[in-house]
Backbone bond lengths (Angstrom), bond angles and torsions (degrees), N, CA, C in turn:
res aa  C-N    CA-C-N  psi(-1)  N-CA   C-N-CA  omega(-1)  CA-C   N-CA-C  phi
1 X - - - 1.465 - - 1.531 110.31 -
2 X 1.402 119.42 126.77 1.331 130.78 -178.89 1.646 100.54 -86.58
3 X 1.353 107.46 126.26 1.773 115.83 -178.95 1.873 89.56 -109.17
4 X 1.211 115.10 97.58 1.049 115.95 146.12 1.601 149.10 -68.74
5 X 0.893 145.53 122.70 1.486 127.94 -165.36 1.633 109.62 -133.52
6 X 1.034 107.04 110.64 2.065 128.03 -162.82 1.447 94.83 -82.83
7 X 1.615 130.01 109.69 1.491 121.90 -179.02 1.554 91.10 -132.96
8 X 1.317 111.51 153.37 1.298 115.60 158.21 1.545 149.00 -110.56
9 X 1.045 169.98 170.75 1.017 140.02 149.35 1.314 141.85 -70.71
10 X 1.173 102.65 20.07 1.840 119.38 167.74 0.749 86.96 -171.08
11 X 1.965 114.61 -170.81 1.642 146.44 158.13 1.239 126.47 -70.88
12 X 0.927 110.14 130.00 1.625 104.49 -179.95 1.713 130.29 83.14
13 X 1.652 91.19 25.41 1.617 101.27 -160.34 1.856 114.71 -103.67
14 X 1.421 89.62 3.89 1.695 114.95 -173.27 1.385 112.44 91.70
15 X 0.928 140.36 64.57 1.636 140.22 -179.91 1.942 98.40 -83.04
16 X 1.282 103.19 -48.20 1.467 104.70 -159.98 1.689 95.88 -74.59
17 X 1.341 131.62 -25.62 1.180 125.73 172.58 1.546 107.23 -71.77
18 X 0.654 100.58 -56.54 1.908 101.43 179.17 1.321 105.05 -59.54
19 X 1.313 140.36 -40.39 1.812 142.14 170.02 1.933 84.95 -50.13
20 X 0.991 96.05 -63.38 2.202 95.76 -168.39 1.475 95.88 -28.54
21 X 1.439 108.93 -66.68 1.296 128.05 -155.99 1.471 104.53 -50.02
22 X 1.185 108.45 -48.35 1.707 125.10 173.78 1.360 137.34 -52.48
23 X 1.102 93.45 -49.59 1.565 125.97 149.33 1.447 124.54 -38.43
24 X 1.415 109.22 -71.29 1.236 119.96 167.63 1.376 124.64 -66.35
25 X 1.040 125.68 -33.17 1.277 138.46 161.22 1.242 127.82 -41.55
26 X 1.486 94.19 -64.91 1.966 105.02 173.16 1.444 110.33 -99.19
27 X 1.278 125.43 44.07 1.726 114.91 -164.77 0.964 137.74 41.73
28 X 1.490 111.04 -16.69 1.604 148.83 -170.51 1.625 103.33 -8.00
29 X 1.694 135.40 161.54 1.195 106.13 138.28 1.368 95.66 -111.21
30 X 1.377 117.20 -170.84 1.526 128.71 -134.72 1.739 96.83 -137.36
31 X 1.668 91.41 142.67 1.730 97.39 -173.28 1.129 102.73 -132.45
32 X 1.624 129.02 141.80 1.240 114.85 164.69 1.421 116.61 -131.26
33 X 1.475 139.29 87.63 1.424 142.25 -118.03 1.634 94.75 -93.49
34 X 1.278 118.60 -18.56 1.541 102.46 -177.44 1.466 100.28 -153.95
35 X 1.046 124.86 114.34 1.736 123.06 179.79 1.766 102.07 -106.79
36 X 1.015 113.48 120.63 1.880 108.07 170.47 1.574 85.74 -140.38
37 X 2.088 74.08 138.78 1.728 91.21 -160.07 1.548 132.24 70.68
38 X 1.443 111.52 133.16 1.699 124.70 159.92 1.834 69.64 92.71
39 X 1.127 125.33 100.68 1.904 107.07 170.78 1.804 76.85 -123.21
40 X 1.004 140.03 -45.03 1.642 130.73 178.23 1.987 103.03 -53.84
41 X 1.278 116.49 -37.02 1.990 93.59 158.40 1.617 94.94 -149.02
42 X 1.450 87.33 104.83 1.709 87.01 155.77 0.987 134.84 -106.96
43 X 1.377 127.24 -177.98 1.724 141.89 174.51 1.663 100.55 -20.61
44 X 1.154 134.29 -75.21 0.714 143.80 -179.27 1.632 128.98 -50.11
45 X 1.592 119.13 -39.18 1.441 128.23 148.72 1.578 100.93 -50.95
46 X 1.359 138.63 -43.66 1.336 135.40 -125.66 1.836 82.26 -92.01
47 X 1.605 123.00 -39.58 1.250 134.31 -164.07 1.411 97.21 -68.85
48 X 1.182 106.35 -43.45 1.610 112.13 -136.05 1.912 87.85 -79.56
49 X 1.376 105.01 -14.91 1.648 95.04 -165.89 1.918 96.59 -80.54
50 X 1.865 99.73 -34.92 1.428 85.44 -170.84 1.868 114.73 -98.45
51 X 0.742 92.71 21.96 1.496 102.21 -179.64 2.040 116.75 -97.63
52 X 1.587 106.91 102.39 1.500 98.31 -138.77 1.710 96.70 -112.01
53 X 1.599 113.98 21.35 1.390 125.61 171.05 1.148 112.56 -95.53
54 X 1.874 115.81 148.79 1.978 96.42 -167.47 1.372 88.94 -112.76
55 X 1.366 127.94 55.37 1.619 120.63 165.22 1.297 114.73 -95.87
56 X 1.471 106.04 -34.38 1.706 129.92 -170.89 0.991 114.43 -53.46
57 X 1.337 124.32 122.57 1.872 122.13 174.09 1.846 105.61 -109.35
58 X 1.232 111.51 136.54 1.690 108.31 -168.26 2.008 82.44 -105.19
59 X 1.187 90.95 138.71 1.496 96.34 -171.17 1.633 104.09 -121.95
60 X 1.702 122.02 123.51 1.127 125.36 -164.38 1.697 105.67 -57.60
61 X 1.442 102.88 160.63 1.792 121.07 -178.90 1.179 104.75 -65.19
62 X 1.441 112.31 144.91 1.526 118.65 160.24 1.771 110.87 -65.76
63 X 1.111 108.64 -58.96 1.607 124.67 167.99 1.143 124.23 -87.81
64 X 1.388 131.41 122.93 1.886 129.05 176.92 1.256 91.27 -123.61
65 X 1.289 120.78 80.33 1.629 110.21 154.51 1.624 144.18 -81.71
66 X 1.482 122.84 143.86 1.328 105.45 -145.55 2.275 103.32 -71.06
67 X 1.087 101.53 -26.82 1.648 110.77 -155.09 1.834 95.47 -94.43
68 X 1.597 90.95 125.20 1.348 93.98 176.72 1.525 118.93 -85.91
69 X 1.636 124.94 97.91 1.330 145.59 -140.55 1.238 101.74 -165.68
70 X 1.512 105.33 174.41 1.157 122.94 163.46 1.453 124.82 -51.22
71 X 1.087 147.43 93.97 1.321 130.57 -169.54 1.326 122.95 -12.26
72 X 1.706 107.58 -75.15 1.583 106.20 173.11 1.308 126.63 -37.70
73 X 1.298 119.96 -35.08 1.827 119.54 179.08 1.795 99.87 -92.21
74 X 1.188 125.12 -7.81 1.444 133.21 175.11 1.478 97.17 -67.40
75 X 1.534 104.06 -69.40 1.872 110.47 -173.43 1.104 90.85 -73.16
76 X 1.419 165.20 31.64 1.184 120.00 146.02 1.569 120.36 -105.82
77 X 1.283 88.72 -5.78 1.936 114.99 -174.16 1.917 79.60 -77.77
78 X 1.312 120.22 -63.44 1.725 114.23 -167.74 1.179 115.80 -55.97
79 X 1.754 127.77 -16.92 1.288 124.47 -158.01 1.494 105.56 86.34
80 X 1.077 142.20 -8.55 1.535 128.34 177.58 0.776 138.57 -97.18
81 X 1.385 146.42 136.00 1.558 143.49 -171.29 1.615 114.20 -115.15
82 X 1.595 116.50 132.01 0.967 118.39 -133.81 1.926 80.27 -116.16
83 X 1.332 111.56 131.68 1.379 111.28 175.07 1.222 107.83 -130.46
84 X 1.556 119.45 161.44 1.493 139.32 -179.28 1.829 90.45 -61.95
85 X 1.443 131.58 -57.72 1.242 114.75 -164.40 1.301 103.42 -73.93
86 X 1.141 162.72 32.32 1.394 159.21 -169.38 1.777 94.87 -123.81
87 X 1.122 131.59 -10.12 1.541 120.63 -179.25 1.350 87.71 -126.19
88 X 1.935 91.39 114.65 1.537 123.42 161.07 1.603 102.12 -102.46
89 X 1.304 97.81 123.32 1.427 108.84 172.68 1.964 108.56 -59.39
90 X 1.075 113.61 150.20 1.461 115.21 -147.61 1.577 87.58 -108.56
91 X 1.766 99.95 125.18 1.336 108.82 -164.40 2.243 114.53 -72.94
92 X 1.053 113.10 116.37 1.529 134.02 179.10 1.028 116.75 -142.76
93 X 0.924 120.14 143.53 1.731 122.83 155.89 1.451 121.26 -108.70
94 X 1.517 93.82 25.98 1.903 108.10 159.96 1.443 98.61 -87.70
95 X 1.420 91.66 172.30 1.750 107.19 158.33 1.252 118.79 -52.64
96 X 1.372 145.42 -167.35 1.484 142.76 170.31 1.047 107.96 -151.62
97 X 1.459 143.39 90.41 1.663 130.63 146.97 1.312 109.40 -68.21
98 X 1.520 85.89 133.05 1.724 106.25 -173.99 2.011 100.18 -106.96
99 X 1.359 98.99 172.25 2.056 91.23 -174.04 1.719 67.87 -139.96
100 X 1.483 102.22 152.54 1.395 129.52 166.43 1.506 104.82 -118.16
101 X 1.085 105.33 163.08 1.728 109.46 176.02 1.552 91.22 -109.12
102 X 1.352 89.55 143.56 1.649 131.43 173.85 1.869 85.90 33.77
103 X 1.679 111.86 -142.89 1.557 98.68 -156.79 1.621 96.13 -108.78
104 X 1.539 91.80 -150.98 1.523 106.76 -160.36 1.657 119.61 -37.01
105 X 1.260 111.91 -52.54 1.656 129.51 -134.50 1.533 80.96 -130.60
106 X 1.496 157.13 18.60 1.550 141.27 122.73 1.285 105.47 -32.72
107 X 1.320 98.39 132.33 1.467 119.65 161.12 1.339 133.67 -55.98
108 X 1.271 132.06 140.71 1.442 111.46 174.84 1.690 106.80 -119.04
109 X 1.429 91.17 -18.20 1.874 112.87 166.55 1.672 112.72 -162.83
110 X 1.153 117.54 -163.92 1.109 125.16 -178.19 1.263 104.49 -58.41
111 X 1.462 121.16 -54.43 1.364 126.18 -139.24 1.903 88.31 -100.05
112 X 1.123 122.48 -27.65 1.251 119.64 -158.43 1.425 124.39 -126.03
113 X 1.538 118.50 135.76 1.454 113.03 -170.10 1.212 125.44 -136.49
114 X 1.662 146.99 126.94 1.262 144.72 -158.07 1.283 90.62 7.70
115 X 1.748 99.83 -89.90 1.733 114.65 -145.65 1.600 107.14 -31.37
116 X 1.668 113.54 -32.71 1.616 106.20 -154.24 1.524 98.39 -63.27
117 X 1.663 103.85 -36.90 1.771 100.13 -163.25 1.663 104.08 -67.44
118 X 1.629 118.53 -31.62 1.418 110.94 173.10 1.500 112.85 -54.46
119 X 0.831 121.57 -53.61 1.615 133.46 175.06 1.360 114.09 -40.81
120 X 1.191 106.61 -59.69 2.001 128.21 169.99 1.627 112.99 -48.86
121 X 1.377 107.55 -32.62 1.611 112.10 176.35 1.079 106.17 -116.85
122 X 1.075 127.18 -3.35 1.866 128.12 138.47 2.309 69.76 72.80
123 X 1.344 115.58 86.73 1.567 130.97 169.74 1.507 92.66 -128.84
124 X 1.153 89.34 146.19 1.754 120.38 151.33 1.506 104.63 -75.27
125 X 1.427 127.82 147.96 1.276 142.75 166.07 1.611 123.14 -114.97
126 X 1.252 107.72 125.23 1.716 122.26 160.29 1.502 94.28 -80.92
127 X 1.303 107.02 127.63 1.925 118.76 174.99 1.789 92.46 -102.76
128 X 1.530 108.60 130.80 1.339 86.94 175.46 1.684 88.17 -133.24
129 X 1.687 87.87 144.62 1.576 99.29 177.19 1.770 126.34 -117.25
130 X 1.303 107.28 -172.15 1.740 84.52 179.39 1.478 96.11 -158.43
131 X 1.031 158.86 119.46 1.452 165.12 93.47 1.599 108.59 62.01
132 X 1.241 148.21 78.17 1.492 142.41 163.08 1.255 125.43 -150.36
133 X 1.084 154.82 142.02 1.504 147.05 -167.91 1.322 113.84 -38.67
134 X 0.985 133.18 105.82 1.848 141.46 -161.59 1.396 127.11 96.70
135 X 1.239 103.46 16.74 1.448 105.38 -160.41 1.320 102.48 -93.43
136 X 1.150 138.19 -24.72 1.927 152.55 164.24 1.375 109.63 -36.21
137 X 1.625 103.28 -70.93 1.540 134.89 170.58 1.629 86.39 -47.20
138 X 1.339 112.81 -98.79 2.020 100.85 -149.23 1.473 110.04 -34.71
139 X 1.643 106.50 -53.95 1.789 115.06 -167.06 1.622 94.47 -37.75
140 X 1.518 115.73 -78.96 1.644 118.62 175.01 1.108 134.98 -24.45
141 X 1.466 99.10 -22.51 1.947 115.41 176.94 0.879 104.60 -63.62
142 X 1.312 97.15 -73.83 1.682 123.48 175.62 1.396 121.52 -24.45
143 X 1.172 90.01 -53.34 1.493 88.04 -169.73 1.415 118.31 -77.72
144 X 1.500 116.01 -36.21 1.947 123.32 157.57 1.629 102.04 -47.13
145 X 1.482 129.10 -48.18 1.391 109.57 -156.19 2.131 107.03 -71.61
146 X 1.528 98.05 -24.49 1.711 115.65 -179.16 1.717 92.99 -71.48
147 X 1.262 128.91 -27.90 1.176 105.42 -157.95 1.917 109.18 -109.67
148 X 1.737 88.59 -15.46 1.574 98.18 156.07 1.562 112.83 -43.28
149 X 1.235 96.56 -41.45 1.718 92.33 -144.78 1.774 105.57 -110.64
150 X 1.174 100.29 26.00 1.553 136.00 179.96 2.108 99.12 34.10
151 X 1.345 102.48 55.04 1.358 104.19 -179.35 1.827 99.47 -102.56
152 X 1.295 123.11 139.77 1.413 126.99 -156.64 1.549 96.37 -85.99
153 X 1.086 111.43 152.20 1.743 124.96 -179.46 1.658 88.73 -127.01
154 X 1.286 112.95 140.95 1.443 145.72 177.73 1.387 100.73 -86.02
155 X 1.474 136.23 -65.10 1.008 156.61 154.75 1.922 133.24 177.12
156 X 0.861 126.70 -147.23 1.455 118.31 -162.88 1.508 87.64 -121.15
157 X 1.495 101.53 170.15 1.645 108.51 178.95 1.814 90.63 -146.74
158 X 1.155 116.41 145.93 1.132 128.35 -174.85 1.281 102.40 -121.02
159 X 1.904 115.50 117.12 1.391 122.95 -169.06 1.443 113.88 -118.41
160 X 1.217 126.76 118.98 1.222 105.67 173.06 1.705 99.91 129.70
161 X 1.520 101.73 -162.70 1.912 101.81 160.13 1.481 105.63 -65.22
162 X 1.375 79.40 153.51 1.750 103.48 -176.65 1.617 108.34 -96.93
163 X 1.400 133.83 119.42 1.047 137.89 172.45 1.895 109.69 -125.43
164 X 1.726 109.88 96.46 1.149 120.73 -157.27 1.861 103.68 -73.40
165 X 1.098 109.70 -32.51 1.510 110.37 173.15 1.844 109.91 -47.17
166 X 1.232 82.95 -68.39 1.663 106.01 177.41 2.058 104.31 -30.24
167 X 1.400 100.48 -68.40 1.493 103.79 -140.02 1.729 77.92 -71.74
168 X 1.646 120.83 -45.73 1.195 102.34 -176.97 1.789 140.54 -33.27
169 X 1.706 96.79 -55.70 1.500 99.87 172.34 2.059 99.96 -65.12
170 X 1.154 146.06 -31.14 1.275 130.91 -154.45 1.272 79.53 -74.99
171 X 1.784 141.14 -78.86 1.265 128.72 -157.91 1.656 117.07 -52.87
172 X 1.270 106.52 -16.24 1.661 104.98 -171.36 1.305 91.45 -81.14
173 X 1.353 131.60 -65.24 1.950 134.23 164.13 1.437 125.84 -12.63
174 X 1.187 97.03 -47.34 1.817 118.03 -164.37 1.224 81.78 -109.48
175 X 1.611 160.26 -5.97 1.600 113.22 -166.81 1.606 123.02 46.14
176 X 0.911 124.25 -17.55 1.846 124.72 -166.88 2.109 91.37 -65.00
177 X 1.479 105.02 -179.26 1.229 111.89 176.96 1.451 81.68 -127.97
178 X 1.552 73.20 156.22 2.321 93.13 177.63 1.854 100.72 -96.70
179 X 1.122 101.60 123.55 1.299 107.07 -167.76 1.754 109.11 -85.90
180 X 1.570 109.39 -14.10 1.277 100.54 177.84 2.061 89.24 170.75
181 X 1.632 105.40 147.79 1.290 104.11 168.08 1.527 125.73 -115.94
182 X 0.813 141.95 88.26 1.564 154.14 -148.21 1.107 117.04 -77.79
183 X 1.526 129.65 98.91 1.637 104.12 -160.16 1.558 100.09 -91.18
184 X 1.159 104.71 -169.58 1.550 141.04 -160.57 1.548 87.70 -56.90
185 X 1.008 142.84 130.41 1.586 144.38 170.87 1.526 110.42 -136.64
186 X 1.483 98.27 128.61 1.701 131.63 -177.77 1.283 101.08 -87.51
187 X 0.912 144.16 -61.80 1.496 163.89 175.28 1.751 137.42 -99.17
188 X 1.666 92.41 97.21 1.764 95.10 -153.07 1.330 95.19 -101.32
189 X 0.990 137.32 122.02 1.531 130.84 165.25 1.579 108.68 -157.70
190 X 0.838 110.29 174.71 1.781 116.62 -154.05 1.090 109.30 -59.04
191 X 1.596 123.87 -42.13 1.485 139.69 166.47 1.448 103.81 -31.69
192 X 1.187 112.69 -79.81 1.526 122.11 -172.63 1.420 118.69 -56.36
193 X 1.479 114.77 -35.82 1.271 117.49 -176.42 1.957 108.02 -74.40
194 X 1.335 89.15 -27.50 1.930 85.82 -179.72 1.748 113.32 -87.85
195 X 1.559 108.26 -8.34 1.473 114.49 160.67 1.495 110.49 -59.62
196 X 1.897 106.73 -64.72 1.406 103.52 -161.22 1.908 113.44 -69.59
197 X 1.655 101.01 -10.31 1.549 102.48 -163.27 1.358 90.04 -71.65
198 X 1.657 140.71 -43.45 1.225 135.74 177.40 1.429 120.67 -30.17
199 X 1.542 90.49 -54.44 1.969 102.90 175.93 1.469 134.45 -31.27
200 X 2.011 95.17 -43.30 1.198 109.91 -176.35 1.486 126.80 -61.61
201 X 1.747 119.69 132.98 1.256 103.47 170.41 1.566 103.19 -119.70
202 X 1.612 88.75 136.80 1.780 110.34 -178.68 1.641 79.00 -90.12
């Protein structure tokens, strides 16, 4: 079983579209280990609508927190404390795309941060990036803090506008391969999403 884990280098950079993509792609079923905020449609509703293969199982959150935040300031507004032993990998003998909130180094508490839980479930990572003034710098972060901690990257996915200067030096930096470039999309629906999931190369 392939444990995938979809992170980005910021918020808001398409992770949950690229998890779809992933999803659909590999039959995958689909994880979403901490949702804070949107609990009437989350990450996981958002997949499940465009994801148009019937192998996929969407497997409930370890964490549903009510405040759309940082996790750590999420659980602490709910009363909850969020620990490394509290995420049981969700029993399948499919593949698993996993969704992280926002990027690497978010908190999930004081003591604990994305990367640790990637580390903790011992996943492979899709790094996904997106085109905007700083975006070279974080992607590059990113990719030193994954490679600090000798956790394997699959490769990068480029979401959004395409800026070929850009992605060039990040893959030449990182060595990583670009697993697929996704452009800017007006219109998301299962159709389209099972076009571009073809694209992808694992």
């Amino acid at each position: 079983m392939r444990k995938i884990f979809v992170s980005g280098i910021g918020t808001g950079i398409g992770k949950t579209l690229i998890a779809a993509l992933l999803t659909e792609k590999l039959k995958a079923d689909y994880w979403k280990p901490v949702q804070a905020g949107n609990l009437d449609d989350t990450d996981t509703d958002f997949v499940k609508r465009l994801v148009s293969n019937t192998q996929s199982v969407f497997h409930p959150e370890a964490y549903r927190l009510t405040a759309p935040m940082s996790p750590h300031a999420a659980a602490e507004i709910d009363g909850v404390e969020i620990r490394l032993e509290d995420f049981k990998i969700p029993e399948t003998n499919n593949n698993l795309v996993i969704e992280g909130a926002g990027g690497l180094l978010v908190p999930l508490s004081n003591e604990l941060l994305i990367i640790d839980l990637i580390k903790h479930i011992n996943a492979e990572v899709v790094l996904v990036s997106q085109n905007y003034l700083g975006s070279i710098n974080h992607t590059l972060l990113s990719a030193e803090a994954l490679k600090s901690r000798n956790i394997n990257v699959t490769g990068i996915v480029f979401n959004g506008e395409t800026y070929p200067q850009g992605e060039q030096i990040i893959l030449q930096r990182t060595g990583l391969r670009c697993l697929a470039r996704v452009p800017q999309m007006n219109d998301i629906s299962r159709e389209s999403i099972k076009l571009l999931a073809e694209k992808l190369e694992l």
